[in-house]
C-alpha positions in Angstrom: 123.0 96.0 128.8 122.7 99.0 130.5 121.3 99.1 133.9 118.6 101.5 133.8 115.7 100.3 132.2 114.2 102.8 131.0 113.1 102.3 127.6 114.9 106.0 126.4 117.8 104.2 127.8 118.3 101.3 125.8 117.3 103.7 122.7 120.1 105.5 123.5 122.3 102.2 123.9 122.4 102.0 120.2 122.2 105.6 119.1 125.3 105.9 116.2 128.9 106.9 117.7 128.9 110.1 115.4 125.8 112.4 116.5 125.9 113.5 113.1 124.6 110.3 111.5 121.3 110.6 109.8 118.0 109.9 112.0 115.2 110.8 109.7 114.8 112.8 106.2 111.6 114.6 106.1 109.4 114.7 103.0 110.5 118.5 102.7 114.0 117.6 102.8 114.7 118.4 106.2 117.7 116.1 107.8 117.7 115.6 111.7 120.3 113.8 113.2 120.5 111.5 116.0 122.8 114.4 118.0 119.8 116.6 117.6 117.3 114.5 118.3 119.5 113.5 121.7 119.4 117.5 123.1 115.7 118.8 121.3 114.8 115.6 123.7 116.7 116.9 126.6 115.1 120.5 125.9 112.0 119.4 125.8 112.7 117.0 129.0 113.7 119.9 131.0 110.9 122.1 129.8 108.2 119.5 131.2 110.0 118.9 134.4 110.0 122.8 135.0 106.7 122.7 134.5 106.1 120.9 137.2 106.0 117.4 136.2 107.4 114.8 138.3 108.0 111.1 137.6 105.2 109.1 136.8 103.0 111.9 136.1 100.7 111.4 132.5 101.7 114.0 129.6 98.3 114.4 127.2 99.4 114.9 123.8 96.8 115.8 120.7 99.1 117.0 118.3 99.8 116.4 114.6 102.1 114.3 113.4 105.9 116.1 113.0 109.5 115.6 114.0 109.2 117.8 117.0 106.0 115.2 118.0 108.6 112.5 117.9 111.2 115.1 120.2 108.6 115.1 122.9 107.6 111.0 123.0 111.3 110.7 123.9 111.7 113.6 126.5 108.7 112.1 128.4 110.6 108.9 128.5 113.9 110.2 129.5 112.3 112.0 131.9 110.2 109.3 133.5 107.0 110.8 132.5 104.1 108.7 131.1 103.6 109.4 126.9 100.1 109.4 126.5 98.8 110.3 122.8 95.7 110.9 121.7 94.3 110.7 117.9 94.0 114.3 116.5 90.6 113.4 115.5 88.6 112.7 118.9 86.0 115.2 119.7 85.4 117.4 122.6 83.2 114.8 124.6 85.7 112.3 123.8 88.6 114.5 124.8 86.3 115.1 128.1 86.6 111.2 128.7 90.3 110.7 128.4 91.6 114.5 129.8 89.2 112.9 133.4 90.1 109.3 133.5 93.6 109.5 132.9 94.3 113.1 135.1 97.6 114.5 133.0 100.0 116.8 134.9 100.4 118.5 131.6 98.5 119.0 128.0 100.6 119.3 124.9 98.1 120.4 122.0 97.6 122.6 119.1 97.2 126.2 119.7 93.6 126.2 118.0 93.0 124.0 119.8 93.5 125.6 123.1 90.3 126.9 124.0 88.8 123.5 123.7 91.5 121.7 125.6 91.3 124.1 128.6 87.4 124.6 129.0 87.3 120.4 129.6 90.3 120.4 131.9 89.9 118.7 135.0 89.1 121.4 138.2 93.0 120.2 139.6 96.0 118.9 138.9 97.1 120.3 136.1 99.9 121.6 136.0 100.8 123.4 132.2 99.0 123.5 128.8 101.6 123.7 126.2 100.9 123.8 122.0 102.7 122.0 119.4 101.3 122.6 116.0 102.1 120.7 112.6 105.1 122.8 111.9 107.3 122.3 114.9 105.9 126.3 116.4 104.6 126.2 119.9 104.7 127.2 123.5 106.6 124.0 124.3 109.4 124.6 121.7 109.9 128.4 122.3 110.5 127.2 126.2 112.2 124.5 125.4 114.7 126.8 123.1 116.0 128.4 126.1 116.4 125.2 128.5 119.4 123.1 128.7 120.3 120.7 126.0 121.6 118.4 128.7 119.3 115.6 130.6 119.9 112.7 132.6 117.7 109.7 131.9 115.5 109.0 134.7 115.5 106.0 136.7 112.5 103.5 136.5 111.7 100.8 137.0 111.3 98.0 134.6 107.7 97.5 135.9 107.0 101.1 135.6 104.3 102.9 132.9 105.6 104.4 130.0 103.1 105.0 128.5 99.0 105.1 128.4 97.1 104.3 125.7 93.6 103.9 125.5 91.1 101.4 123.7 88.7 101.9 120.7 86.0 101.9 123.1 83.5 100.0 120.7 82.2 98.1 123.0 81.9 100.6 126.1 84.0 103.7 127.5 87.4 103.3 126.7 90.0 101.7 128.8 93.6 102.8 129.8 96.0 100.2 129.2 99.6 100.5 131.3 102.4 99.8 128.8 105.8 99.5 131.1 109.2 100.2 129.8 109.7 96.9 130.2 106.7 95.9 128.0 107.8 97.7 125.2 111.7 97.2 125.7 111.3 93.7 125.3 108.7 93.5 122.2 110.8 95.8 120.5 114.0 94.0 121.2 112.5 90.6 119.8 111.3 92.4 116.7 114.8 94.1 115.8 116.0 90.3 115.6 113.3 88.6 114.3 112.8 91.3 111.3 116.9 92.0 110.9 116.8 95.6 111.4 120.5 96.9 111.4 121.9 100.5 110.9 122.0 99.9 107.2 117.8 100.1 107.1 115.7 102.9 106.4 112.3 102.6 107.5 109.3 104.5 105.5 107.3 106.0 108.0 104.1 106.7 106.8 102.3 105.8 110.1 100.4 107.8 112.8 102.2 108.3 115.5 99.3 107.9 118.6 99.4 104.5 118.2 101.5 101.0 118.8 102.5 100.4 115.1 103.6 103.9 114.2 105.0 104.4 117.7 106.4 101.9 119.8 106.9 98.9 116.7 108.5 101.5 113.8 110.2 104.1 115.8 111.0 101.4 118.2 113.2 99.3 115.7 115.3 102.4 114.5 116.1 103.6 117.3 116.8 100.4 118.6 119.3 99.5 115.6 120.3 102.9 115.1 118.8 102.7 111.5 116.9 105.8 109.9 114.0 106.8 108.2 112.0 108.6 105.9 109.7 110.5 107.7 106.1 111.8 106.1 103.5 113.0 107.9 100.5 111.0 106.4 100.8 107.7 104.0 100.3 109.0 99.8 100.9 106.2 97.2 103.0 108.8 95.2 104.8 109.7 97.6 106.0 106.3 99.1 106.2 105.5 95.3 108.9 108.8 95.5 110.5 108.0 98.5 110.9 103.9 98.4 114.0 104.2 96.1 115.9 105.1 99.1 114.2 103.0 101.9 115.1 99.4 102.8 111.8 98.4 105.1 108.0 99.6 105.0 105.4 99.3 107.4 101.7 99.7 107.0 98.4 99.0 107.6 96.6 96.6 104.2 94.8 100.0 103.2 98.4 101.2 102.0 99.5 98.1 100.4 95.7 98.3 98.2 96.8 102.0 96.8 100.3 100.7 96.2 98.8 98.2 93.9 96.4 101.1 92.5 99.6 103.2 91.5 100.7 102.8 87.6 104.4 104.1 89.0 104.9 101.0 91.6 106.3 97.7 90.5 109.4 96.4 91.0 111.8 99.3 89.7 111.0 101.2 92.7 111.4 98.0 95.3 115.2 97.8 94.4 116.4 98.3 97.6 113.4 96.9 100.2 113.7 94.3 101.8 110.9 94.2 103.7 107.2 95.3 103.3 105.6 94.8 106.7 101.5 94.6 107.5 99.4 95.0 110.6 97.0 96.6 112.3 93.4 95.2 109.9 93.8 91.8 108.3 95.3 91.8 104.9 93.4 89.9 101.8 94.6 87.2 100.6 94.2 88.8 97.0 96.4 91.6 98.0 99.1 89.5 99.1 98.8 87.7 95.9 98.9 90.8 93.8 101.4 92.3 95.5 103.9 89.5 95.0 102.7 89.4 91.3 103.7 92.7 91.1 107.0 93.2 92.7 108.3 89.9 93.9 108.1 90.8 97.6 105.7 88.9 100.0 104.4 91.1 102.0 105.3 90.1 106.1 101.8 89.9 107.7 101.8 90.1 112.4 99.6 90.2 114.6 99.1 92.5 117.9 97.1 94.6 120.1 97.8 98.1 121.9 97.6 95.8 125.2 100.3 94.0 124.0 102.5 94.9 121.4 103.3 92.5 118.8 102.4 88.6 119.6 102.9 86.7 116.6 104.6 87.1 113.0 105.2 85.6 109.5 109.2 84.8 109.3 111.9 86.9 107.8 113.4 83.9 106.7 110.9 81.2 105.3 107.0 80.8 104.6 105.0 83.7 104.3 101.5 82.3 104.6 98.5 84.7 103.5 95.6 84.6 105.5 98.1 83.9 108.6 99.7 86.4 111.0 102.3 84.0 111.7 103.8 82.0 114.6 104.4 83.2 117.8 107.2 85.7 118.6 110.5 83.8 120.5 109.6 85.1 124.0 105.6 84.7 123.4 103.5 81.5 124.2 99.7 81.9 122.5 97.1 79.0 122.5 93.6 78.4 122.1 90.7 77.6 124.4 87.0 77.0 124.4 84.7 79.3 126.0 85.0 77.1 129.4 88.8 77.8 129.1 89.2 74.0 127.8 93.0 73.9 125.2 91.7 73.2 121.7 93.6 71.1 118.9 95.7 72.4 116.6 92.9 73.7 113.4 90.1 74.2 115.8 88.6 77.9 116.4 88.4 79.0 119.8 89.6 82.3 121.6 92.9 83.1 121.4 95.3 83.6 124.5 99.2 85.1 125.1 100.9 85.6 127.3 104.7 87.0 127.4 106.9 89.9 128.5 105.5 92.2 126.1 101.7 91.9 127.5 100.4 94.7 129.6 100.0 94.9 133.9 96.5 96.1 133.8 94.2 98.8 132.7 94.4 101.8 134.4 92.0 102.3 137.3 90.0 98.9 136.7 91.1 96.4 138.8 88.3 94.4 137.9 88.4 94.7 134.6 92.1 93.4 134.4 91.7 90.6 136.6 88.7 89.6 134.4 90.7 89.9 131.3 93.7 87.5 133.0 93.5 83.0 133.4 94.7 81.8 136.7 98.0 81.0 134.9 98.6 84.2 133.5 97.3 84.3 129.9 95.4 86.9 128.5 92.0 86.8 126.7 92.4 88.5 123.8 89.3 88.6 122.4 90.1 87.6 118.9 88.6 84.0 117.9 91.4 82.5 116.4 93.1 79.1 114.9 96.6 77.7 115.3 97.0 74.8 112.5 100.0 72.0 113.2 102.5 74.3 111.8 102.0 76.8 114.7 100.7 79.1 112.0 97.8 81.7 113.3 94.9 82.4 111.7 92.3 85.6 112.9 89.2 84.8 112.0 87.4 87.9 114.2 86.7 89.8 117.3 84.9 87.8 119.9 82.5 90.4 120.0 82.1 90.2 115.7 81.1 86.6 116.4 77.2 86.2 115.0 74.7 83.4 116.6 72.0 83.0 114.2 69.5 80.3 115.3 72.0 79.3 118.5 74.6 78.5 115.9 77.9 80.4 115.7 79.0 82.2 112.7 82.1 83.3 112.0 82.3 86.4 109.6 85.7 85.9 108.5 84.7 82.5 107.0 82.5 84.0 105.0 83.7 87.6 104.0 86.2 84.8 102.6 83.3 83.8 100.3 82.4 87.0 99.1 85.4 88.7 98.6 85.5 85.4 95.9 83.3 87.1 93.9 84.1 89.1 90.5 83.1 93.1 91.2 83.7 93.0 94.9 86.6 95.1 96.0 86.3 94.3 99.9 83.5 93.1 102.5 82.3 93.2 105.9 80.1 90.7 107.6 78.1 91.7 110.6 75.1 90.5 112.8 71.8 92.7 113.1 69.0 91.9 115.8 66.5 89.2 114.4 63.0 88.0 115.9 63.0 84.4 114.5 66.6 83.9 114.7 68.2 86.1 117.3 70.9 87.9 115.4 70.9 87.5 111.1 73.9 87.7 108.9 74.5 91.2 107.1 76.7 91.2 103.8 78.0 94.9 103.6 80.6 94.9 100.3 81.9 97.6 98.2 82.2 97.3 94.7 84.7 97.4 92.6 84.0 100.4 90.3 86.7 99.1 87.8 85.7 95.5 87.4 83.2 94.6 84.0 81.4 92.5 86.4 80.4 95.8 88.4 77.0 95.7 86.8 76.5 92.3 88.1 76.5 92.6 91.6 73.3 92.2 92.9 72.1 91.3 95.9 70.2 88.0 94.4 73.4 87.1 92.9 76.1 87.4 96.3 73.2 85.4 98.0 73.1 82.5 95.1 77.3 82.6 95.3 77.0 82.3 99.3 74.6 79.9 99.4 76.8 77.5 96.8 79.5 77.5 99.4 78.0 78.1 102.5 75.9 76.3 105.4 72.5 77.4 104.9 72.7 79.3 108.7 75.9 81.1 107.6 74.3 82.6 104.4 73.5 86.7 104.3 69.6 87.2 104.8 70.9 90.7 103.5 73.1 92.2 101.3 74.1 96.0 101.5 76.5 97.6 98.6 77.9 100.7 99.9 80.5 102.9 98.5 82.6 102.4 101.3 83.6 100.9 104.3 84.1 103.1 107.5 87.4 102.7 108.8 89.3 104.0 112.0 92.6 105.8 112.2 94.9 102.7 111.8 92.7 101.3 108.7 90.1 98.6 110.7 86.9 98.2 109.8 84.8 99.7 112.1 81.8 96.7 112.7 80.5 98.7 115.3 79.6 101.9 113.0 77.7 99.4 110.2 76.0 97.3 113.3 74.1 100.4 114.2 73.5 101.5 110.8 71.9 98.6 109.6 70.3 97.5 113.6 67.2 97.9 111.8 67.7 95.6 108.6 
């Protein structure tokens, strides 16, 4: 093991002998190497410190997905700098937010997007605004073309940020959370292991790259097993349909599995070679796994993790694949469920789900109180998923602590019952949500999208989801409404976003 431990160093640790050896194949056909992904690092590395950057400083980055995006995530690590990505679809008042509270030394962007960027800089501080647009062109790469191709990796320490990333915000402003090198060294060593990755795989990347599961989990087990990938710059069913032939392992969010299954061309011709389909990020169906496995064989792996954590949990490599479960907990990882007076609940009962582990977070940045709010006396944290862990040590989500509905001071859980619905011929996917009620406090809100290829589409009526639900359901847990939309609104990384529907239908 080497003895730095910075993250870029143990990357580096099992980078190919042979520099020439294949790092990524682009959806154009451009090949990069590991060799030139070692010095466009070191360029780029130098280029920031130049700037003026120093260890520990934050570097902002807004820019599109590409290989030279990838360069710079790993020349801010070599260089001791803290990666912090941003999705390319914030606005300008949410740009405002982050650019404040998190105070970068330097601002890697787009070059339309300059203008913007620089009229909600901070008054201080910072210290260069470079661009980097889609196509690899850029302030940062022309200076980084004449810098030196040669970089030492800086020295950390284990407990030391990485990198930033920053909440959803759904239920307030944002928060930083501080991932160390060691955070992510350690969540990413476990996975390699656990999910086999050797030099022999090639990963389709089809992921954003502003977030844990495109960033630190996928990159983080090639580089980490010196494997490869196939590298695309947003997921397309006919694409991954194209490029699978030649890939060993995918990883997605349940949204790319769904269009998979929607393709003609996939089935189990393409699949010859995988031999792994990985899911995160939003629960995946039931149904889908089931299809999926209908159609090629493969059961899809379903885990379970957080941006303040990294991964916590997974189905195995070897052995049961449970749907409707995210697994058991990683080797390194101890996760448990308590009541709401912090009281350890039996195995099948729902409570709120805790981990704890090398892999979780410090802190969030700047909120003292907020972190030690979010930690138990013995070191767990509060995830704020309501959860269930039956006698197998297999997890089951069934929502957000802050999804949970109390209609008439009883607690509903809309997983339970988005189970029910999604039952139900013509319905393509649900959401369950609670809206303000006089008589009972909060109501149950059906919101479900139809699917527009079913016979049974002309069916689906609001009368008839109710008579299904209330068939199979507690009286209190029924829907007093039922909404058919022609779409759910999703985030970036494919979750549902409760949030969005809870203030369009606060009036139901």
């Amino acid at each position: 093991m080497t003895d730095n431990p910075n993250l870029y160093a143990h990357y580096q640790k099992h980078f190919p002998t042979d520099p020439d050896t294949l790092l990524l194949l682009t959806a154009a056909g451009r090949r990069v190497t590991y060799g030139e992904a070692e010095h466009a690092s070191a360029r780029i590395a130098n280029t920031l410190l130049q700037s003026g950057a120093v260890a520990g400083d934050r570097v902002t980055v807004q820019v599109e997905k590409s290989v030279e995006s990838l360069f710079l995530y790993l020349a801010c690590l070599r260089a001791g700098l803290v990666y912090h990505p941003l999705n390319t679809a914030y606005t300008a008042a949410e740009l405002a937010y982050f650019l404040g509270n998190a105070e970068p030394a330097i601002v890697v962007c787009a070059t339309d997007a300059t203008a913007t960027i620089e009229s909600l800089l901070p008054d201080e501080g910072i210290k260069a605004v470079l661009t980097l647009d889609a196509d690899g062109g850029g302030s940062l790469m022309t200076q980084a073309a004449n810098a030196s191709p040669e970089a030492d990796v800086a020295r950390v320490a284990g407990a030391d940020m990485a990198a930033l990333l920053y909440s959803s915000g759904t239920t307030g402003r944002p928060k930083g959370i501080m991932l160390s090198h060691d955070n992510l060294r350690t969540n990413t060593q476990t996975l390699v292991a656990l999910w086999g990755f050797t030099a022999a795989d090639r990963l389709l990347h089809m992921l954003p790259i502003y977030h844990v599961h495109g960033l630190f989990v996928a990159i983080g087990c090639v580089l980490m097993s010196g494997a490869s990938m196939s590298w695309h710059a947003t997921f397309n069913d006919r694409a991954a349909v194209a490029a699978m032939p030649d890939c060993t392992v995918m990883m997605g969010v349940p949204t790319y599995y769904t269009r998979l299954l929607g393709n003609p061309g996939f089935g189990p011709g393409c699949c010859a070679r995988m031999r792994l389909f990985i899911s995160g990020s939003a629960p995946l169906l039931t149904e889908t796994f089931e299809q999926f496995e209908a159609r090629t064989g493969h059961t899809i792996l379903e885990r379970y993790g957080m941006s303040e954590t990294g991964m916590n949990t997974s189905n195995p490599l070897h052995g049961e694949r449970r749907a409707g479960t995210v697994g058991t907990a990683l080797p390194d990882v101890s996760v448990r469920i308590v009541d709401d007076a912090g009281a350890q609940l039996e195995a099948g009962e729902i409570g709120n789900l805790q981990v704890k582990g090398p892999n979780v977070f410090s802190g969030y940045w700047r909120m003292p109180e907020k972190t030690a709010g979010e930690f138990t006396d013995d070191g767990f944290f509060n995830t704020g998923d309501k959860a269930l862990i039956d006698e197998d040590g297999y997890v089951s989500i069934v929502g957000r602590a802050r999804d949970l509905v109390i209609c008439g001071g009883l607690n509903v859980y809309p997983k339970e019952i988005e189970l029910v619905l999604d039952e139900i011929p013509g319905v393509r996917e649900s959401a369950v949500i609670g809206v303000p009620h006089a008589d009972f406090g909060e109501a149950v809100v059906a919101v479900l999208v139809a699917d527009s290829t079913s016979p049974t589409r002309g069916a689906l009526t609001a009368d008839a989801v109710i008579a299904h639900c209330r068939a199979r359901l507690a009286n209190f847990k029924v829907p007093k409404r039922v909404e058919i939309i022609d779409a759910l609104p999703r985030n970036a990384m494919g979750k549902v976003q409760k949030n969005v529907l809870r203030e369009r239908y606060s009036r139901a």
